[in-house]
N, C-alpha and C positions, 0 to 999 in steps of 0.2 A: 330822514324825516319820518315822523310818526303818521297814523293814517291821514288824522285831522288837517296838519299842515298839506300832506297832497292833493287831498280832498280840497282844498281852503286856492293852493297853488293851481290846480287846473282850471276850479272855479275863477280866478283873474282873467286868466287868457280865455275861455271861453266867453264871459262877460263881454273883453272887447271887441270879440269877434262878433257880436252878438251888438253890439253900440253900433257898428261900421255899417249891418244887416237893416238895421230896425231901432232907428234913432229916436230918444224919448217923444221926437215931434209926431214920429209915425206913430209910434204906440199912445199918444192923447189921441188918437182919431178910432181907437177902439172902441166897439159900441156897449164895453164894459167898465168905461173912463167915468163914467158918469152914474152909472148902474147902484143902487143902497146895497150895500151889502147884509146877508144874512148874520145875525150877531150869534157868535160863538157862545159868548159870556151869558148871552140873554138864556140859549139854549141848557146850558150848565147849571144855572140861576134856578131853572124849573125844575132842579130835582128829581130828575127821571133817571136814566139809568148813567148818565156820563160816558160814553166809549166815544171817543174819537176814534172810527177804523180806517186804519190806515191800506193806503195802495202802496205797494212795489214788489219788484220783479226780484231784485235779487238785492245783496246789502257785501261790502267789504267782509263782513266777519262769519257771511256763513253764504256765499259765494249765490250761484242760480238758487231763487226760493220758488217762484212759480213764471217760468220764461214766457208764457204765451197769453200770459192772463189778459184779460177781455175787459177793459176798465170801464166800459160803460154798463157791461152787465157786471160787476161785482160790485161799485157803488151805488147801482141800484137795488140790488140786494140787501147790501147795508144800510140804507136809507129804510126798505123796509122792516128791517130787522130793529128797526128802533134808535144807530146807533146818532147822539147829539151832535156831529160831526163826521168828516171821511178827511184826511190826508192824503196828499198827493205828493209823493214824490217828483220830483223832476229835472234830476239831478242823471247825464247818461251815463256816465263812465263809470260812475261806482255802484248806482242804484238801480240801472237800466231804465231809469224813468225819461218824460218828454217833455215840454211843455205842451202837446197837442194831447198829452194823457191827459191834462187842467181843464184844457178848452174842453173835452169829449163828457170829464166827467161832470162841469158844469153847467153843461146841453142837457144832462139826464134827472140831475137830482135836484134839489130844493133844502136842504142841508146844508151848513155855513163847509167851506173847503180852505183847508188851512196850505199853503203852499210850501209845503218842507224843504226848505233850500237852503243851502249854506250861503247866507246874505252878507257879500260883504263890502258892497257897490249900490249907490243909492238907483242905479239904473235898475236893477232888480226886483225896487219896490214899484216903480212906473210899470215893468214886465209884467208885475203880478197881479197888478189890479185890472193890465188891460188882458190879461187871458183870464179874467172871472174869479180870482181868489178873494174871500173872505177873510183871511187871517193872514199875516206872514210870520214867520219865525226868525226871529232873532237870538241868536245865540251866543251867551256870554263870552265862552272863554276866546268866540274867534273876534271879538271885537272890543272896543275901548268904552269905557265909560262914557267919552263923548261922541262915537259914533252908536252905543246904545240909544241916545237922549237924542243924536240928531235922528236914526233911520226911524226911532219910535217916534218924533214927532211929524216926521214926513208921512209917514206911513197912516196917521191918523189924519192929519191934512188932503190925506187922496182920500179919507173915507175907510178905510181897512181897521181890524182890530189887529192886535198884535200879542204872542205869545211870546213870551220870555222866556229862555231856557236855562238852568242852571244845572251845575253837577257838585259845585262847591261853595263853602261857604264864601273862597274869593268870587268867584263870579259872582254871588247876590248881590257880595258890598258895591261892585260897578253901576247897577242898578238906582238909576237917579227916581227917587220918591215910589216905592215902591206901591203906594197906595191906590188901590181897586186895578191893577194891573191883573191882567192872565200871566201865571207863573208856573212853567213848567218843569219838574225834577226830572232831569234824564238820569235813569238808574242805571246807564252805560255808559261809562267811560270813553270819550271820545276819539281819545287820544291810543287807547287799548283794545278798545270794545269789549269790553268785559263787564260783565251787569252784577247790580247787585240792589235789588230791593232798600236795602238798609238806607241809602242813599236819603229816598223820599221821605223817609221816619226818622233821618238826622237832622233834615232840614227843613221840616215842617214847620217847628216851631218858632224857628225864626223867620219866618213869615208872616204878614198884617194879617187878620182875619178877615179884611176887609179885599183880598184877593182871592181869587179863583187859581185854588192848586188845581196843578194837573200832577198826575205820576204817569212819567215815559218809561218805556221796555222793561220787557221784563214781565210781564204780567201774562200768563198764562193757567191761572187757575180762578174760575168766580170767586173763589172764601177769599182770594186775596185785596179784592173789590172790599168786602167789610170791614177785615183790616184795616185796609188805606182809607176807609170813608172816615171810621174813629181818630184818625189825625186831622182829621177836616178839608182830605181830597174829594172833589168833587168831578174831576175829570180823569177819567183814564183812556190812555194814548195804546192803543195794541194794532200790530203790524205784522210779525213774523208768526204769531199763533193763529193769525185768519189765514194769512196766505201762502206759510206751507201746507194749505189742506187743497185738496180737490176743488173743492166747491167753496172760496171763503165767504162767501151770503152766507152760505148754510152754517158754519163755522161760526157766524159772529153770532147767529142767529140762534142757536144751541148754546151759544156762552151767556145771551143775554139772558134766554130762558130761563139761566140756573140762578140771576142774580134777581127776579122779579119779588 
């Protein structure tokens, strides 16, 4: 199996461990079931700097990145560093993330929180709304066309925005009506984890303009933010460049600097 499919494979069996724990009945009685969420799109929309900065501990392709990291103080730094979102991993086995990282980081900040999970069970979208997530992510290549169309209209029926993620021009086509969706280019290969910019600038163009790109990984230098804004990105997703640092507040917060 390649990473994705283990990644995809654990995530089953956890899910139903996780159904047996905390039944979608339990999880309506969260007192973030009902909660409006912070809009991502709206945040994007205004033109400001776009980083969604991302939280995790470590990632399959580049093993421990920062093991002790403090999630309520470094999305609160991120918040004040300007960025229009924060990511949450929550994924343990490969990402060392929780779902009690979600809940902690959405006690702290005011910032829409997109919940990065390999979603492939509609119990996941109920999980995600009731530990305080603002966005979920959905990702092409581990899903169907018609579990794209179902999880994104559930997902909008609890009130959540939803991010789309592609890596290929097959994954776009899956995508039922792509119009005014969030649409994100992961510039790494899921399946290899191997990045490459190019990605986002191959498949810009066939995109509505009437969507909200985002450009995932891979972004580690500000000039590459103007770059990717001239193809008409408006979101950038960065993760492994804040939080292999010491201090990633200060990191994002030094990156934002360079793009004001």
């Amino acid at each position: 199996m390649n990473i994705l499919e283990k990644i995809t494979s654990n995530t089953r069996i956890v899910v139903e461990e996780r159904r047996k724990l905390l039944p979608i009945t339990v999880l309506e009685e969260s007192m973030y079931m009902n909660r409006e969420v912070i809009s991502l799109k709206n945040n994007l929309e205004k033109g400001l700097f776009g980083i969604i900065s991302e939280f995790k501990k470590q990632s399959p392709s580049k093993g421990i990145i920062h093991e002790n990291a403090d999630v309520e103080a470094i999305v609160s730094k991120y918040e004040e560093a300007g960025a229009s979102g924060c990511s949450i991993l929550t994924d343990e086995k490969f990402f060392g993330g929780c779902n009690a990282d979600l809940v902690h980081a959405r006690q702290k900040v005011n910032v829409p929180i997109l919940r990065k999970d390999f979603i492939i069970d509609e119990y996941q979208l109920f999980e995600a709304k009731a530990l305080g997530a603002d966005v979920i992510l959905l990702i092409a290549s581990c899903l169907t066309p018609v579990e794209l169309k179902n999880y994104g209209n559930l997902a909008v029926d609890l009130g959540m925005e939803v991010l789309y993620e592609v890596h290929t021009q097959e994954d776009l086509d899956k995508i039922h009506d792509l119009d005014n969706k969030l649409i994100g280019i992961n510039n790494r290969n899921l399946k290899t984890f191997e990045v490459d910019l190019e990605h986002s600038v191959k498949l810009a163009n066939q995109i509505p303009d009437s969507c909200i790109k985002i450009s995932e990984s891979g972004i580690s230098d500000p000039r590459i933010i103007s770059g990717l804004k001239e193809y008409g990105f408006q979101g950038f997703l960065i993760g492994e460049n804040f939080m292999n640092q010491e201090h990633p507040g200060v990191a994002c917060q030094e990156f934002i600097n360079q793009i004001r």
